[in-house]
N, C-alpha and C positions, 0 to 999 in steps of 0.2 A: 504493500500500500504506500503509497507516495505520499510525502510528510505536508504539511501546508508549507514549510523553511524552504523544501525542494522546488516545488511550486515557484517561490519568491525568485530563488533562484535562478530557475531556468529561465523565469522574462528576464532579470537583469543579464543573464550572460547572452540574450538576444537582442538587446541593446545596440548601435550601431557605436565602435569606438569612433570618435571623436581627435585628430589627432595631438590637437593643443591638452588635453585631459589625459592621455595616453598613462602619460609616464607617472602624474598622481595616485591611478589607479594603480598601477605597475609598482609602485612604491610600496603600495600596503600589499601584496601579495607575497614581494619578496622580503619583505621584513617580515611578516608573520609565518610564512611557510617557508622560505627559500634556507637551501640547507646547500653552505658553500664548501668546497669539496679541493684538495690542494693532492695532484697527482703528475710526480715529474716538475716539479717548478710552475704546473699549469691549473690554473684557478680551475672550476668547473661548477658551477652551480644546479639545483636540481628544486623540481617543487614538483613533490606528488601527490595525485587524487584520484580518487574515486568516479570521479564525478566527470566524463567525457567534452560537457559541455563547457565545465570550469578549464577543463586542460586545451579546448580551444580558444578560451578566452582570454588567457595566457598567452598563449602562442603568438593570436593578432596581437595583444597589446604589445610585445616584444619586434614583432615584425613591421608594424605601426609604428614604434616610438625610435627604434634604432635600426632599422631595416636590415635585421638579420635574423633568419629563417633557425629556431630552435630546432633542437630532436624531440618527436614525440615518439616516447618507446611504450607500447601498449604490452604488460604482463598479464598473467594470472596470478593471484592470492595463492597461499597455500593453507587458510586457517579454513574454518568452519564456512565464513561462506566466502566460498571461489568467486568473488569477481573482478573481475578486470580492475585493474589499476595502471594509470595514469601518470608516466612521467615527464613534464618538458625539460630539457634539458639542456644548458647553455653553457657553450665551451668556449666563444668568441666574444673578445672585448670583455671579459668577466668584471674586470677591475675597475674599468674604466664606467662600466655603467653602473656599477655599485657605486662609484664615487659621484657621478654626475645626478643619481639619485639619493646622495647625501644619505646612505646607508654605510659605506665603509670610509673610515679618515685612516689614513697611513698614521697617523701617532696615536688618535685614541682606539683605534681598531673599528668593531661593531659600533653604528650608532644606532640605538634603539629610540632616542627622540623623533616625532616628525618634525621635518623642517619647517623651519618658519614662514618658507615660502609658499607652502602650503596652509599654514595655518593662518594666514594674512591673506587668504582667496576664497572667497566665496565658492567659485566654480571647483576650486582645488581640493577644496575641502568636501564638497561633493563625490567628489568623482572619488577622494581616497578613503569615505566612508561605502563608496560601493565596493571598491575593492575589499575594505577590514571583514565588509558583512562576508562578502563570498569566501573570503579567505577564514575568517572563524566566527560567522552569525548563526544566529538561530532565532527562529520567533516561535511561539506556541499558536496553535490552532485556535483563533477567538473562538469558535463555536461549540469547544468542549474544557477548553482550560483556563486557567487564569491567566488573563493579560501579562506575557513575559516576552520583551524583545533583549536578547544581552551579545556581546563580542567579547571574546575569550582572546586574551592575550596574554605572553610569556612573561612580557615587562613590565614593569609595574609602571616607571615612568610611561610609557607606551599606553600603555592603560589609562593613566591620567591623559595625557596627549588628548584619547581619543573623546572621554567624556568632556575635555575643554571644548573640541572640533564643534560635539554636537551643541552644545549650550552657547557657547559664546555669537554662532551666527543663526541660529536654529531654536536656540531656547528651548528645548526638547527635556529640560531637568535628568539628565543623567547621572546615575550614581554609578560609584564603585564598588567591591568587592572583592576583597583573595581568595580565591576556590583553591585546592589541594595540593594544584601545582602550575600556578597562574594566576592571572587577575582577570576581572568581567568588566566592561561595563554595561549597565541596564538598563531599560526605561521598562516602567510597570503600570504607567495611563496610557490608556487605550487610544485615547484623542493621538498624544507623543509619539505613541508606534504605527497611528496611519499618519504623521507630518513625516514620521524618519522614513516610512516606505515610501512616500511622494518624492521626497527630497533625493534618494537614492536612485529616483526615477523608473521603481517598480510600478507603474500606477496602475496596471490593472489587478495586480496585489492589494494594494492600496484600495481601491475602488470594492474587492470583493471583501474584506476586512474590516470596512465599513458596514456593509449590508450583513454581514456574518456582525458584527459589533451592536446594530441598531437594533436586529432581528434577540439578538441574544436579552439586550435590555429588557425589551417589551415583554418578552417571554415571563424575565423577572421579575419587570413591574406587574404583570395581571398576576402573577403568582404571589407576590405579596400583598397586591387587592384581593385576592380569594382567600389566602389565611387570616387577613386581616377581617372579612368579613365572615369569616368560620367562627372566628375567635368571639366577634361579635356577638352572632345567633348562638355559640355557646353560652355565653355571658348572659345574654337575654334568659335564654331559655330555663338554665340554672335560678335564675334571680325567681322567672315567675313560676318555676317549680315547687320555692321557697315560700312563697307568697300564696297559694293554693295550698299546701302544707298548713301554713298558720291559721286560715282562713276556714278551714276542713276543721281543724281539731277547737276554735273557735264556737263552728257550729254544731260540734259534738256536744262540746262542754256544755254553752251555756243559748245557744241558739242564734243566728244572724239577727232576729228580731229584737237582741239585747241591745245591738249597737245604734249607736247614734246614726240620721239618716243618711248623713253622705258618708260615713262609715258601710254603711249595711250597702246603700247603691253602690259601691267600689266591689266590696268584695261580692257581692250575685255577679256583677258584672266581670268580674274578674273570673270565677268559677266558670264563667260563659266562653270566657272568652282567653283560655289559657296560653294560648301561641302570641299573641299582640307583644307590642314592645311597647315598655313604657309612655314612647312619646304617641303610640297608638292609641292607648289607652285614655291618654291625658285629653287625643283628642276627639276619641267617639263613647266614652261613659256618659250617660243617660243625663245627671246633673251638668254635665259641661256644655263647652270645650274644656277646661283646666289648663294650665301649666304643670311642665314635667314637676317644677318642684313641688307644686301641691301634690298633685298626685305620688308624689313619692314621700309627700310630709304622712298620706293619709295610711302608705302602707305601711310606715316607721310605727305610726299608732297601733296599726292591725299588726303590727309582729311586737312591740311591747305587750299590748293585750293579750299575745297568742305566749309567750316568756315567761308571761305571770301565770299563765293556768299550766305549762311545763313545772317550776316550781316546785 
C-alpha cells in the first residue's frame, strides 16, 4: 500500500527542475544522504534509495546544475524485502562541486551549516526544503493520524538550519527534537503542513490534505455534536427519572391532592409527561408558560417534600 509521504513525493520529484534552483535542491540531498567515498587519491560520492523516482531526481538535478551525467547503478536488497535499490553515483569534479555547494571547506572539512546564500533566498530556501523533505520527510496521512509533518537530520546545527528556513520566510512554527540518532524538525498544525506542502510546490498534495483535513474536522465536529447531545438527553432523562420517583412515592404516601395547586399541576403533569425536558415542561404545563427556573424552583419543592417522607 503506498504511504500518503510517497504520494507527496512522487508529485514533487515530477516537478520540472528549474535550473537557477538546481543546485539549492542539490544541496540538501547531498548533505543529508550523500556518502563521500576516497579510492586511489579519487573523491567519489554516492547517495542511495529506494525510491527510483528520487534516484532520477538526482540524476537531473546533477546533470542540470553541472552538466555531468552520474552513474545510476540499479541493485537488489538482500534482506527480507528484495527491492531494488538505487545508486547515483558521482566520480567527476567531486570536490569541486562539494565546495561550490559550500558542503566541503578544505580547512574545516564537512560543512553541515546551510549556506547563507540560501538562507537569505526566498526561492533558495524553497527549493532546499524540497530537497530536505525528499531527502529525509515524512508527513502522516491527515485522514487516519495525527497531524505530523517532520525532516530527520544527522546534525543538529543542520536541524536548526532547517527549522530557521521554515519560520523565518514561511512562518510555519517549526520545532525541534533529538530522536535516537539524529534531530527532527516538525510542524504538528494542520493549516502549517498544507502552507509547507504548497511552499515545497506539492500542490496537488496540498490540495488533497486539505479536503482529507476539512472532511476529517467535520466528521469531528458532528461527533462531538452527537455526544454532546447524548450526554444531554442522558442528563435530561436521568433528572426527570428522579422527579417521577419523588412525585410517585409522594403520591403513595400522602396523595397528589395534599399539595399545593401549582405543586399538584407540575407533578400530574409531569407523570404525563415523562420524556419533556425541563424547558419543555416550563413551557406546555397547564398553569403556564413558566420559566425554567420556576419550574425547576417547583420541582426543588417536590423533591424536598419527597426527602422528608424518605426520612
Amino acid at each position: 500500500m503506498v504511504s500518503y509521504a510517497s504520494d507527496v513525493k512522487k508529485e514533487l520529484t515530477s516537478l520540472p527542475v528549474h535550473p537557477e534552483h538546481a543546485k539549492a535542491e542539490l544541496a540538501a540531498f547531498l548533505r543529508m544522504n550523500g556518502v563521500l567515498n576516497l579510492h586511489d587519491h579519487q573523491f567519489s560520492l554516492d547517495i542511495t534509495t529506494e525510491n527510483p523516482a528520487i534516484a532520477r531526481r538526482i540524476f537531473s538535478l546533477i546533470k542540470i546544475a553541472y552538466g555531468i551525467e552520474p552513474l545510476l547503478i540499479v541493485s537488489k536488497k538482500m534482506k527480507l524485502k528484495k527491492n531494488n535499490q538505487y545508486l547515483v553515483r558521482l566520480q567527476r569534479n567531486v570536490k569541486e562541486i562539494l565546495e561550490n555547494l559550500q558542503i566541503w571547506d578544505d580547512e574545516k572539512g564537512l560543512v553541515t551549516r546551510i549556506p547563507e546564500r540560501i538562507m537569505k533566498s526566498r526561492e533558495g530556501a524553497m527549493s532546499y526544503l524540497r530537497g530536505a523533505f525528499l531527502a529525509g520527510g515524512s508527513v502522516n496521512n491527515p485522514e487516519t493520524s495525527r497531524y505530523h509533518l517532520e525532516i530527520y537530520s544527522t546534525y543538529e546545527d543542520h536541524n536548526l538550519d532547517l527549522a530557521k528556513l521554515m519560520n523565518q520566510y514561511f512562518y510555519l512554527n517549526a520545532k525541534t527534537t533529538k530522536r535516537r540518532r539524529g534531530y527532527i524538525t516538525y510542524l504538528k498544525e494542520a493549516e502549517k503542513i498544507g502552507d509547507f506542502l504548497h511552499i515545497i510546490g506539492a500542490l496537488n498534495a496540498m490540495l488533497s490534505f486539505e479536503d482529507l483535513r476539512i472532511m476529517r474536522d467535520m466528521r469531528n465536529s458532528v461527533n462531538r455534536l452527537v455526544n454532546c447531545d447524548t450526554a444531554n438527553m442522558k442528563k435530561t432523562a436521568t433528572a426527570a427519572a428522579k422527579q417521577v420517583e419523588d412525585i410517585q412515592l409522594i403520591d403513595e404516601k400522602n396523595g397528589l391532592d395534599s399539595l399545593p395547586d401549582k405543586l399538584q399541576s407540575l407533578a400530574r403533569f409531569r407523570l404525563s409527561h415523562p420524556e419533556l425536558s425541563l424547558k419543555e415542561v416550563a413551557e406546555q404545563i397547564p398553569d403556564g408558560p413558566i420559566s425554567k427556573s420556576g419550574v425547576n424552583h417547583r420541582f426543588k419543592k417536590l423533591r424536598e417534600l419527597a426527602d422528608g417522607l424518605r426520612a
